[in-house]
C-alpha positions in Angstrom: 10.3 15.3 -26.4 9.5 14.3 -22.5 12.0 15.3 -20.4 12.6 15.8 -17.1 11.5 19.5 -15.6 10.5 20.8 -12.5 7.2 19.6 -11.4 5.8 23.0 -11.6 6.5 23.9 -15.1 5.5 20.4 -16.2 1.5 21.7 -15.3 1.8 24.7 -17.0 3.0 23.1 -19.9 0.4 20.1 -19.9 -2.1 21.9 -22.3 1.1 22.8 -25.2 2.7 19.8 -25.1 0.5 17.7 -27.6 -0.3 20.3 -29.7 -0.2 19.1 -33.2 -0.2 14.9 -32.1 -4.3 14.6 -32.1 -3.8 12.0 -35.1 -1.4 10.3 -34.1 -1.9 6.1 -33.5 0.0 3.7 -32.2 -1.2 0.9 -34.3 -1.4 3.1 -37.5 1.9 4.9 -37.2 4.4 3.2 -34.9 3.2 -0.3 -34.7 4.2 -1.0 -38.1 8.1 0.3 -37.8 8.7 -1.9 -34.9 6.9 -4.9 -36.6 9.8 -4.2 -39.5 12.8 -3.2 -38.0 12.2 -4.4 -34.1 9.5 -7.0 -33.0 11.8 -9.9 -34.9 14.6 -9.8 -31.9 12.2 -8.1 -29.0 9.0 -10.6 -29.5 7.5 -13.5 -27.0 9.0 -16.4 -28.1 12.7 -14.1 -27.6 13.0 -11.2 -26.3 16.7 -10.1 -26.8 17.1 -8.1 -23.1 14.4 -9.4 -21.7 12.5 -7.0 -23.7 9.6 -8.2 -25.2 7.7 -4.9 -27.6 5.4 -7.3 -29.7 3.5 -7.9 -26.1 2.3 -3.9 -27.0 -0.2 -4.7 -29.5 -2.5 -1.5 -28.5 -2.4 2.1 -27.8 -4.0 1.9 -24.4 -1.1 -1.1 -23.2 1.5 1.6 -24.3 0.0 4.2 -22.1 -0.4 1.6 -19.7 3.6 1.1 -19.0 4.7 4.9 -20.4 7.6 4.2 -18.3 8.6 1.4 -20.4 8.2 3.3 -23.4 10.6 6.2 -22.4 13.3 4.1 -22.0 12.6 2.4 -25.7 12.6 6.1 -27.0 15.4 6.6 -25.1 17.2 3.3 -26.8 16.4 4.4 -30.2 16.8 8.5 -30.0 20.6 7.8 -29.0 20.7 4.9 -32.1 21.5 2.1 -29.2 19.1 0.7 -31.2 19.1 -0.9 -33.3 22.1 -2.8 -32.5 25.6 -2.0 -34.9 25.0 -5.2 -36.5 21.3 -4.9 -37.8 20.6 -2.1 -40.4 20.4 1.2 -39.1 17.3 2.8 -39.0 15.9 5.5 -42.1 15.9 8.9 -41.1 12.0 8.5 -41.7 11.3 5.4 -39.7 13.9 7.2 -36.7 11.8 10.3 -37.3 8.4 8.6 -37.1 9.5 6.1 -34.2 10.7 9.3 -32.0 7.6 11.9 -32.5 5.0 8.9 -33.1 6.3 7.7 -29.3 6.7 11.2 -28.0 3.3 12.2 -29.0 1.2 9.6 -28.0 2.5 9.6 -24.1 2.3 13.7 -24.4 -1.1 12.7 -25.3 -1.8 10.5 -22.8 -0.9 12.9 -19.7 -2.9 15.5 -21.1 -6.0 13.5 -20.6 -6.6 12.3 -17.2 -6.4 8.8 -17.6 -6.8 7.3 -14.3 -5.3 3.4 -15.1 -7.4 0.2 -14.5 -7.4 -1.2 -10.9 -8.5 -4.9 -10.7 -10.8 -6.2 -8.1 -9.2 -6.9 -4.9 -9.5 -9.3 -2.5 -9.5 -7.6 1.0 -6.2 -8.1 2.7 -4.9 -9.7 5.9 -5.3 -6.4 7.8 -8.4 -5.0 6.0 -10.6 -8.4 6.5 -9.6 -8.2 10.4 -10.8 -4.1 10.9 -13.7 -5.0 8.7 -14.7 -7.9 10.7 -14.0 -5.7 14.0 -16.5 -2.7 12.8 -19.3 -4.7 11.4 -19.2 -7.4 14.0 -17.3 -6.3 17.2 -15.6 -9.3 16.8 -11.6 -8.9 16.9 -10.6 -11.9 14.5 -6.7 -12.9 14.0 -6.5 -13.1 10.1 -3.1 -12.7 10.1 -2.2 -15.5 11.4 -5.3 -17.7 10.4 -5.3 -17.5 6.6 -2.2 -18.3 4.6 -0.2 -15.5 4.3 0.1 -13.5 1.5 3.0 -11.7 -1.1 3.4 -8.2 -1.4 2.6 -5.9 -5.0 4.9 -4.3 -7.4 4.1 -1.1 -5.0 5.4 -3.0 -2.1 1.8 -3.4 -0.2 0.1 -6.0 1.0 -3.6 -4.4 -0.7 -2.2 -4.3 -4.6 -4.8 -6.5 -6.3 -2.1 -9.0 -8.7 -1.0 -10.7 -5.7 -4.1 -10.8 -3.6 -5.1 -14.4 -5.3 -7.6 -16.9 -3.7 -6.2 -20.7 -3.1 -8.1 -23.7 -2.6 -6.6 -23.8 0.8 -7.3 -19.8 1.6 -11.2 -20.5 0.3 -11.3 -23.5 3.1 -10.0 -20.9 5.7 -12.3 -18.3 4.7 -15.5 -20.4 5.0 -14.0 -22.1 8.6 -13.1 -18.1 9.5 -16.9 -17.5 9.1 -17.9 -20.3 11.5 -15.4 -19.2 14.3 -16.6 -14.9 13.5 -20.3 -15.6 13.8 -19.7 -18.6 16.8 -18.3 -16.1 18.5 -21.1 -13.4 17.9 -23.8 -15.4 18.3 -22.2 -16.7 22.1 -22.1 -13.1 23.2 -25.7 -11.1 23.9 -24.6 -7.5 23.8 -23.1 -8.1 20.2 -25.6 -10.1 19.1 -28.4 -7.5 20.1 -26.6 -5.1 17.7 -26.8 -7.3 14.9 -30.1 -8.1 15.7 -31.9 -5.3 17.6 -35.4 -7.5 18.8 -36.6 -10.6 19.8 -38.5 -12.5 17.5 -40.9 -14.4 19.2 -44.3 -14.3 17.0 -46.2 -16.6 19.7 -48.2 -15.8 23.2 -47.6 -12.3 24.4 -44.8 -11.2 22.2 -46.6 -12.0 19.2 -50.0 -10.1 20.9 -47.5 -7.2 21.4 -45.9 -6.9 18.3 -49.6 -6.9 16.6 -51.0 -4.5 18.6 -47.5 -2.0 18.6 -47.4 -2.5 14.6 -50.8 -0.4 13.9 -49.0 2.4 16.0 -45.1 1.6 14.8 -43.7 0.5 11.3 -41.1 -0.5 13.5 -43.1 -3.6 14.6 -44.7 -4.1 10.8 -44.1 -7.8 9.8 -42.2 -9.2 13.1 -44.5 -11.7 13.5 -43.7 -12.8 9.9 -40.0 -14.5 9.8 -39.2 -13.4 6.6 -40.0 -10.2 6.4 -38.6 -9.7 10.3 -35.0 -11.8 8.1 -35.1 -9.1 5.6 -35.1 -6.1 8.7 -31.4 -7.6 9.4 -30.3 -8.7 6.5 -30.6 -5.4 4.4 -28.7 -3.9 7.8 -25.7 -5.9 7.9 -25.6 -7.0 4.3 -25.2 -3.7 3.1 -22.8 -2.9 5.1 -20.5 -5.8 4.8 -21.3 -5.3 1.0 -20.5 -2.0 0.7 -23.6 -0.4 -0.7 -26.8 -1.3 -1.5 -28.0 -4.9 -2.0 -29.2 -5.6 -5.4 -32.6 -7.6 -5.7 -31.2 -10.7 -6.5 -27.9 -10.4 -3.8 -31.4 -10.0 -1.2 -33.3 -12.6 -2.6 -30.8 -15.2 -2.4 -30.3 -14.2 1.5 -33.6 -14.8 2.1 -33.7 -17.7 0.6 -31.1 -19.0 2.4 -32.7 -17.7 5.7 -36.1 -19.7 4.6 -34.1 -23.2 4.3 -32.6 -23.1 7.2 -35.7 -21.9 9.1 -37.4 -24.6 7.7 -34.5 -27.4 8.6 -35.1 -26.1 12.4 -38.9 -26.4 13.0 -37.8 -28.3 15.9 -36.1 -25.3 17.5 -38.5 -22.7 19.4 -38.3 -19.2 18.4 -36.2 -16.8 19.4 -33.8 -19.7 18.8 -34.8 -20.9 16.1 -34.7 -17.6 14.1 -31.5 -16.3 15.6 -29.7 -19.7 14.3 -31.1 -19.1 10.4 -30.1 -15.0 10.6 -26.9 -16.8 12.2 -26.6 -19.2 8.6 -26.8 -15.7 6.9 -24.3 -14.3 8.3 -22.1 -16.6 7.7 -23.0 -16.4 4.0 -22.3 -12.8 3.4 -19.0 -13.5 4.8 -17.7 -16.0 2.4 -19.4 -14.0 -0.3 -17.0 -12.6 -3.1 -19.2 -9.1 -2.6 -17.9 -9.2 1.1 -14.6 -10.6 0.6 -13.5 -8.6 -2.5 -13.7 -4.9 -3.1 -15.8 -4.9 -6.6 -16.0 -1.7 -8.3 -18.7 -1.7 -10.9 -17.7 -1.5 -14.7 -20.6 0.1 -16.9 -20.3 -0.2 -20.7 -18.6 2.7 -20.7 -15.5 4.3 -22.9 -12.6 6.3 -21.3 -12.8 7.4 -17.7 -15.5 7.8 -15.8 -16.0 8.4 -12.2 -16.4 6.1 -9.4 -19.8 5.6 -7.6 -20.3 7.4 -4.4 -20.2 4.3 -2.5 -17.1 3.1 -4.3 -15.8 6.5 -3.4 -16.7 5.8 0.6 -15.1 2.1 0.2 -12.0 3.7 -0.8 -11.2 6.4 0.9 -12.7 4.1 4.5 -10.0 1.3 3.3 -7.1 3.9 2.6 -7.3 6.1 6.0 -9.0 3.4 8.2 -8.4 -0.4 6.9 -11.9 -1.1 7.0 -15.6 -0.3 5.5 -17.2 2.6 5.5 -18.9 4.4 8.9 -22.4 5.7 8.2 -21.5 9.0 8.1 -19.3 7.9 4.4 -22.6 6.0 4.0 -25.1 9.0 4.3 -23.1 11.1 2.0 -22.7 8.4 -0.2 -26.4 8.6 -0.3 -26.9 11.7 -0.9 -24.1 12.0 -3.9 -22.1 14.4 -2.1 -18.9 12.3 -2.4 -17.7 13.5 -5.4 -17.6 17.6 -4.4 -13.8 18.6 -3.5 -14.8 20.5 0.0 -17.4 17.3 1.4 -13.9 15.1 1.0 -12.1 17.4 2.2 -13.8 17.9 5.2 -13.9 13.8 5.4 -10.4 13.9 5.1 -9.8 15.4 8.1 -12.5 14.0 9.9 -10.9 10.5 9.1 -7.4 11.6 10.1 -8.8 12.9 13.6 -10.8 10.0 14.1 -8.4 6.7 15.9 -9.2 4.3 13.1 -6.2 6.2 10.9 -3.6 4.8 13.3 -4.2 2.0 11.2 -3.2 3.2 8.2 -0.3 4.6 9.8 0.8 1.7 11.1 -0.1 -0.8 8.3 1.5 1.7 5.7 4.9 2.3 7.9 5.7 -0.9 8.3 5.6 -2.3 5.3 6.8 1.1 3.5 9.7 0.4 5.9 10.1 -3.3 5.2 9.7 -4.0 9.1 7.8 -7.1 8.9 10.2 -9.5 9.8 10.5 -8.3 13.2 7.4 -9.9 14.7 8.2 -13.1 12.7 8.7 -15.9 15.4 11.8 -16.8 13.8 15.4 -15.2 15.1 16.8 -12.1 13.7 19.9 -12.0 14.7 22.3 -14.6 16.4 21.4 -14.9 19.6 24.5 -15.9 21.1 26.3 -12.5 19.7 23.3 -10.3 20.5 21.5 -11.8 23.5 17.9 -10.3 24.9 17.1 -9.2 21.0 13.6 -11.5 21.4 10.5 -11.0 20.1 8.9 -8.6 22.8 11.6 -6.2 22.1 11.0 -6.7 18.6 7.5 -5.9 18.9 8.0 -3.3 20.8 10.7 -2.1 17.8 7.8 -2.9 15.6 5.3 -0.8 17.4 7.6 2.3 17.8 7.8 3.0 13.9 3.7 2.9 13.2 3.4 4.9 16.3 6.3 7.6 15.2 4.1 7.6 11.6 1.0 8.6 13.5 2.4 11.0 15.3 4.1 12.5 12.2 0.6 12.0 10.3 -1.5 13.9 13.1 0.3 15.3 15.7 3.5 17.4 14.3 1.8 17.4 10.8 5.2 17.1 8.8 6.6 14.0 6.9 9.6 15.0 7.0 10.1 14.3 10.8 10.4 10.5 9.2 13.7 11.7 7.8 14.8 13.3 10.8 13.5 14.0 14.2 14.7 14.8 17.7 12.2 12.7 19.1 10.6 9.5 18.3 7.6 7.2 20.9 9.2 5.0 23.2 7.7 3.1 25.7 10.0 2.2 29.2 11.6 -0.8 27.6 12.6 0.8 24.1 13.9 3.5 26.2 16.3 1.5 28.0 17.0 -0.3 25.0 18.7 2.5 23.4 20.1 4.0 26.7 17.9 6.8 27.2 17.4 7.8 30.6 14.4 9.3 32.6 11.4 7.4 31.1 9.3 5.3 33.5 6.3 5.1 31.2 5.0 1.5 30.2 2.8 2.7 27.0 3.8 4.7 24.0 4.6 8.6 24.1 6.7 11.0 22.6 10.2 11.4 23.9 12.8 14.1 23.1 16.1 13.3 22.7 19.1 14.6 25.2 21.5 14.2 21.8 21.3 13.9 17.9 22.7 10.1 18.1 19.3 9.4 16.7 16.2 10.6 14.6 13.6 9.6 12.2 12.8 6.5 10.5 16.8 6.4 10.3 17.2 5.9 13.7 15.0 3.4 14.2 15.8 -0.2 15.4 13.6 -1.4 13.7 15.0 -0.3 10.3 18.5 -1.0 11.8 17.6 -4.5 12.5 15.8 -5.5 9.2 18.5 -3.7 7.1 21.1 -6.1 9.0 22.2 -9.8 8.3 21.9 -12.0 11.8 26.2 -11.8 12.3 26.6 -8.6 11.1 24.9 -5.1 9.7 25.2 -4.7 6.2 26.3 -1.3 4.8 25.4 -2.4 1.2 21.5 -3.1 2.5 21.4 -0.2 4.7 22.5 1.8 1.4 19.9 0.2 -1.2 17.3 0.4 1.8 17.9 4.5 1.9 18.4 5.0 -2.1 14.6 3.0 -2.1 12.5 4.2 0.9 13.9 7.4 1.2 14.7 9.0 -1.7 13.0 6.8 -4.5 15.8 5.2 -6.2 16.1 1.8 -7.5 19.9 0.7 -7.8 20.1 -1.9 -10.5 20.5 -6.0 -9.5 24.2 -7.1 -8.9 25.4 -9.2 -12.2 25.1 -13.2 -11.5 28.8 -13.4 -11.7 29.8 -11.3 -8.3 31.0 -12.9 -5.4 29.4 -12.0 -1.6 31.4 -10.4 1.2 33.6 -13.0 2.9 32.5 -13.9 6.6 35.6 -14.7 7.6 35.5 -13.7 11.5 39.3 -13.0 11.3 39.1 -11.1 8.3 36.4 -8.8 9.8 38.4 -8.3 13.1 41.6 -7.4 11.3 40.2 -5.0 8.1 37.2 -3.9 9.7 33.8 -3.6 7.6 34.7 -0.8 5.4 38.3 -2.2 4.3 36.4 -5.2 3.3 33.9 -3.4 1.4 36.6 -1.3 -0.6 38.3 -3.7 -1.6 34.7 -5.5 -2.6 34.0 -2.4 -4.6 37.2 -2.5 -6.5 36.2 -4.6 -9.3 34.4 -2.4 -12.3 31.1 -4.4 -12.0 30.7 -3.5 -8.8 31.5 0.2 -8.1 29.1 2.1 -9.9 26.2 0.9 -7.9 28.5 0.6 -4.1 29.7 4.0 -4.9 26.2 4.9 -4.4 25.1 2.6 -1.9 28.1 2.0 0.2 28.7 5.7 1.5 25.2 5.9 2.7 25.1 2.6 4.4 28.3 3.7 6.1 26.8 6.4 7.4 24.8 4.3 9.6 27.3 2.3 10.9 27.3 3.7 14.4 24.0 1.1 15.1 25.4 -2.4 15.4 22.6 -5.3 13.7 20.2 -4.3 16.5 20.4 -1.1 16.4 21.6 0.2 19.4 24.7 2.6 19.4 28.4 1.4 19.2 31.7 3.0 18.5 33.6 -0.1 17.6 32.8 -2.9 14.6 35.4 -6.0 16.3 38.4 -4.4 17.4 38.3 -1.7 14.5 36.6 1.8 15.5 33.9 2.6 13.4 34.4 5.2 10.6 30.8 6.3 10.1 32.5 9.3 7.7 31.6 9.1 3.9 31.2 11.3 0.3 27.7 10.7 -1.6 27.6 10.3 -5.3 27.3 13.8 -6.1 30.4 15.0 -3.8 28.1 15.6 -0.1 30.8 15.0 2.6 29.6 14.1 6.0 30.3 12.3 9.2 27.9 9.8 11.5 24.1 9.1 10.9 23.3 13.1 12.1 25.2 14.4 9.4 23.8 12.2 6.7 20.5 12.5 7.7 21.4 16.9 7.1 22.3 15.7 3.7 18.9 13.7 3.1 17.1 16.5 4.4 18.1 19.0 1.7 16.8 16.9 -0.8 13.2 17.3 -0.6 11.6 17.6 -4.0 13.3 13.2 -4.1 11.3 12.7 -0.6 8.7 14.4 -1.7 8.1 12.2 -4.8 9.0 9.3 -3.0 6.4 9.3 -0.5 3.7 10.5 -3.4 4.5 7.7 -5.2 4.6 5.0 -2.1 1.5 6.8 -0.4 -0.4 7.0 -3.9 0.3 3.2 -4.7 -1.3 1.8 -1.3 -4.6 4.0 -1.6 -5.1 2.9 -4.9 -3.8 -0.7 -4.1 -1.8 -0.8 -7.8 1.1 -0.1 -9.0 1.9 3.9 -9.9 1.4 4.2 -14.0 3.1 6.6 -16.3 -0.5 7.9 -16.9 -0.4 9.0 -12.9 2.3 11.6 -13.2 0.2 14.7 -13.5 -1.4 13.6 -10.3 2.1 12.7 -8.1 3.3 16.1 -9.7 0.5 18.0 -7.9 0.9 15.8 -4.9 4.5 16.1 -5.2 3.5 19.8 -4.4 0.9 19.9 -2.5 3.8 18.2 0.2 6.5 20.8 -1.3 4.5 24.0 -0.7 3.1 23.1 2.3 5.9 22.3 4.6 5.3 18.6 4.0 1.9 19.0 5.7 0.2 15.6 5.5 -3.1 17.1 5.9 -3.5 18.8 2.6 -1.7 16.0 0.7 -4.2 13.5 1.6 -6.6 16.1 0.4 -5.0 16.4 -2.4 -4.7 12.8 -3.2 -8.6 12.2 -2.4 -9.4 14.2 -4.8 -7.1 13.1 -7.3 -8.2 11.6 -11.0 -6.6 8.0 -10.2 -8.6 8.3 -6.6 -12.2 9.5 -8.1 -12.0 8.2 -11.7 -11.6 4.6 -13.1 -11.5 3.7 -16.7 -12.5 -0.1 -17.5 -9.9 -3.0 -18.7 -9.5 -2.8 -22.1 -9.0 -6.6 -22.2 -11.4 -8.8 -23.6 -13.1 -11.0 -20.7 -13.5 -14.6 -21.2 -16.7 -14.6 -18.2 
């Protein structure tokens, strides 16, 4: 039966656990059971619970969403189902259920099944770096294209909610116009996209003949096509990711030869830089620019990635953008698939500037901090005056910046629970009353006092965990149960009331009277009794986060007990507590960091990878270094295995 064991006897028990379940099928030996006894309640048309089990139709679905299927074992090993008032189940069918269940998920993490990841449109972030490398050109995506939803993982770059919209397809072919505009205005940029003059006539053309029988170099530049073709197979395999195919070429060129046709009026170099500039355009509303594609041979099972798919992911996990030539060469050479070449690329790519992007793309919306550089108000201005958007920013800035730091300087996550410093520019500084910093950018500052520390500490969180009166305990809580230590408190029921907002009330009680007495009701306090002490912890930071030592005219009791009996007192305390639990952190950010390189959600079928991740952070003093190794060379990072849905084109 899976349970839950310590990560390290869980791999040495891998190869045992399925010992004796080779023949075991889902459709042959569960799949009928539930279609007698459980399918008629749990089905589409009404699924009792919201559980719908005749959706699981084959083996590979049930793998797929393991998760899902420990909690039905889990339903029917302690005879919750089914229900009292259906017919209980035969000691054979219970029997079959359990072990057929058991054994095919055993199975299924014995074989390193690396889940399915759908093609992916390039993100907000990830079309703006990629733009930046390839072109020079620093393009404001963000803000231009409609903006998009975050995935089940909580990132911006999970393919189900990267979607294209009539509207978004406009904006992408308009973004084109603007990108290549703006190249084509500026020489030095231009001259790197296109390193000669084509000018086939009078001297230049003389030239070129004579320098070609010396120079392949100069082979074919009085020819327009074949002089088209030089760029194109530069810059369109670059902004393609790999090689161009035949056809992919062919079609270039052709486009090149219409409009160099449409423009006989135009005198060369003019008139060929305006056809390479149609081009360009092209390959940058093209779904092989705009989407990350991964090839899917006719292939069964897993199988590993190409070497260029290899380079495209690990270039848009540590540095938001396409591939350098170095990840190009190697790709080349099929070197990216030998544990020591990625490795050493891993560490190449967190020395090299480009992984502040990750850092600060993967903070801030690991840390929900979004909001912050939203136009729109956080907080009520009257109450909290000077809280604007610069500051914000500057909030905003401070967490991707700590990350980095934490990534590549101090080389240990868990200064993100805890820290006695954080990077503060001189307005942050004075922000939260620190003395002695004069500086106008970004640096590391100690701290004369433990009033602050890691992500924790952080205005930023402070701020977005807050409502615009008020901070909120019960967010603060959920936000630390989530980011922090991986736990997902269940939804309130429809039927509970919200906190009152009744100024008097809140001067008179205080914020923790009012919560207690919110907590009294049973359908409440399992959850706040969770939530609420660790939200309390915090509430030394008013909804700005700066420090206070008074909520109203009530002093603030930031004293509290966690669910399993940890007494402590203030945000210093807690964040002692938090740091003892390491193998939850640990697993936390495996999971969170693991989701946003692969751009999915995290499967059952990955936990024999976040296990050895889970590790790799555990026995290394939460080193990010080898982690990242480790999760580079991962099976769900190198290995793919193809939808096993049917596809209607």
């Amino acid at each position: 039966m899976i349970k839950k064991i310590s990560p390290v006897i869980f791999l040495l028990l891998l190869p045992y656990l399925s010992q004796g379940k080779d023949t075991l099928s889902y459709e042959t030996h569960v799949r009928p059971i539930l279609e007698k006894k459980c399918i008629k309640c749990h089905n589409t048309n009404s699924p009792k619970g919201g559980v719908n089990i005749d959706n699981y139709k084959e083996q590979a679905r049930v793998i797929e969403n393991g998760a899902f299927w420990l909690k039905v074992m889990d339903q029917i090993e302690t005879r919750a189902m089914p229900p009292k008032t259906e017919p209980a189940l035969s000691m054979k069918d219970y029997t079959d259920l359990i072990e057929g269940i058991d054994g095919i998920l055993q199975k299924s993490l014995e074989k390193k099944t690396p889940g399915h990841v759908i093609i992916r449109r390039l993100s907000h972030a990830e079309y703006h770096y990629t733009v930046l490398d390839l072109f020079g050109v620093s393009f404001d995506a963000k803000n231009y294209f409609p903006s998009d939803g975050s995935g089940g993982g909580g990132f911006d770059n999970q393919g189900k909610t990267l979607f294209f919209t009539p509207l978004k397809l406009e904006r992408y072919y308009d973004a084109a116009e603007i990108i290549v505009d703006s190249l084509y205005s500026d020489d030095d940029r231009w001259e790197q996209i296109v390193p000669f003059t084509f000018n086939p006539t009078g001297l230049t053309g003389i030239k070129n003949w004579i320098l070609s029988f010396f120079s392949t170099k100069y082979k074919g530049l009085n020819d327009p096509q074949i002089a088209a073709e030089r760029v194109i197979n530069q810059v369109g395999s670059k902004a393609y990711r790999r090689f161009l195919k035949g056809e992919e070429k062919g079609r270039l060129l052709e486009l090149f030869g219409q409009v160099y046709a449409e423009n006989e009026n135009l005198s060369n170099p003019s008139r060929f830089n305006t056809s390479i500039a149609q081009v360009l355009k092209g390959i940058l509303v093209s779904p092989n620019f705009l989407y990350k594609i991964e090839e899917e041979p006719d292939k069964e099972g897993p199988y590993p990635l190409s070497h260029f798919e290899v380079a495209s992911r690990m270039s848009y996990f540590l540095w938001c953008s396409a591939p350098d030539q170095e990840l190009y060469d190697l790709a080349y050479k099929g070197l990216l698939q030998d544990s020591s070449v990625l490795a050493g690329q891993v560490k190449r790519m967190l020395a090299d500037p480009k992984s502040k992007r990750f850092a600060e793309n993967f903070a801030s919306q690991w840390l929900g901090i979004e909001k912050l550089i939203d136009p729109q108000p956080m907080v009520e201005e009257s109450l909290y005056p000077g809280f604007d958007l610069e500051l914000r920013t500057a909030l905003y800035k401070e967490a991707g910046e700590f990350f980095y730091y934490a990534l590549t300087k101090s080389k240990n996550f868990l200064d993100l629970v805890n820290s006695d410093y954080s990077i503060l520019n001189r307005k942050l500084a004075k922000f939260y009353n620190i003395e002695g910093v004069e500086h106008d950018d970004f640096r590391k500052v100690t701290f004369a006092d433990n009033k602050r520390g890691g992500v924790l500490g952080m205005g930023s969180v402070l701020a977005s965990t807050s409502i615009s009166t008020r901070t909120s305990p019960v967010l603060r809580g959920k936000w630390v149960m989530e980011q922090i230590l991986g736990i997902s408190p269940p939804p309130p029921p429809p039927e509970v009331s919200a906190l009152t907002e009744d100024p008097s009330i809140h001067e008179e009680l205080g914020l923790r009277k009012i919560l207690e007495l919110h907590r009294s009701s049973p359908e409440c306090q399992s959850c706040h009794e969770k939530m609420d002490p660790l939200g309390l912890g915090l509430e030394n930071y008013d909804p700005t986060g700066q420090w206070r030592e008074t909520y109203e005219k009530v002093a603030v009791d930031a004293s509290g007990v966690t669910s399993e009996g940890e007494r402590f007192n203030g945000p210093y305390e807690l964040r002692m507590i938090l740091m003892q639990k390491e193998e939850r952190i640990a697993r936390n950010l495996s999971t969170k960091i693991l989701s946003y390189a692969l751009g999915r959600s995290i499967l059952f079928t990955d936990e024999p990878a976040l296990v050895k991740l889970e590790n790799a952070l555990l026995e290394n003093n939460f080193n990010p270094e080898p982690f990242m190794i480790e999760l580079v060379n991962s099976y769900p990072f190198l290995l793919k295995i193809n939808d096993f849905e049917k596809k209607s084109i």
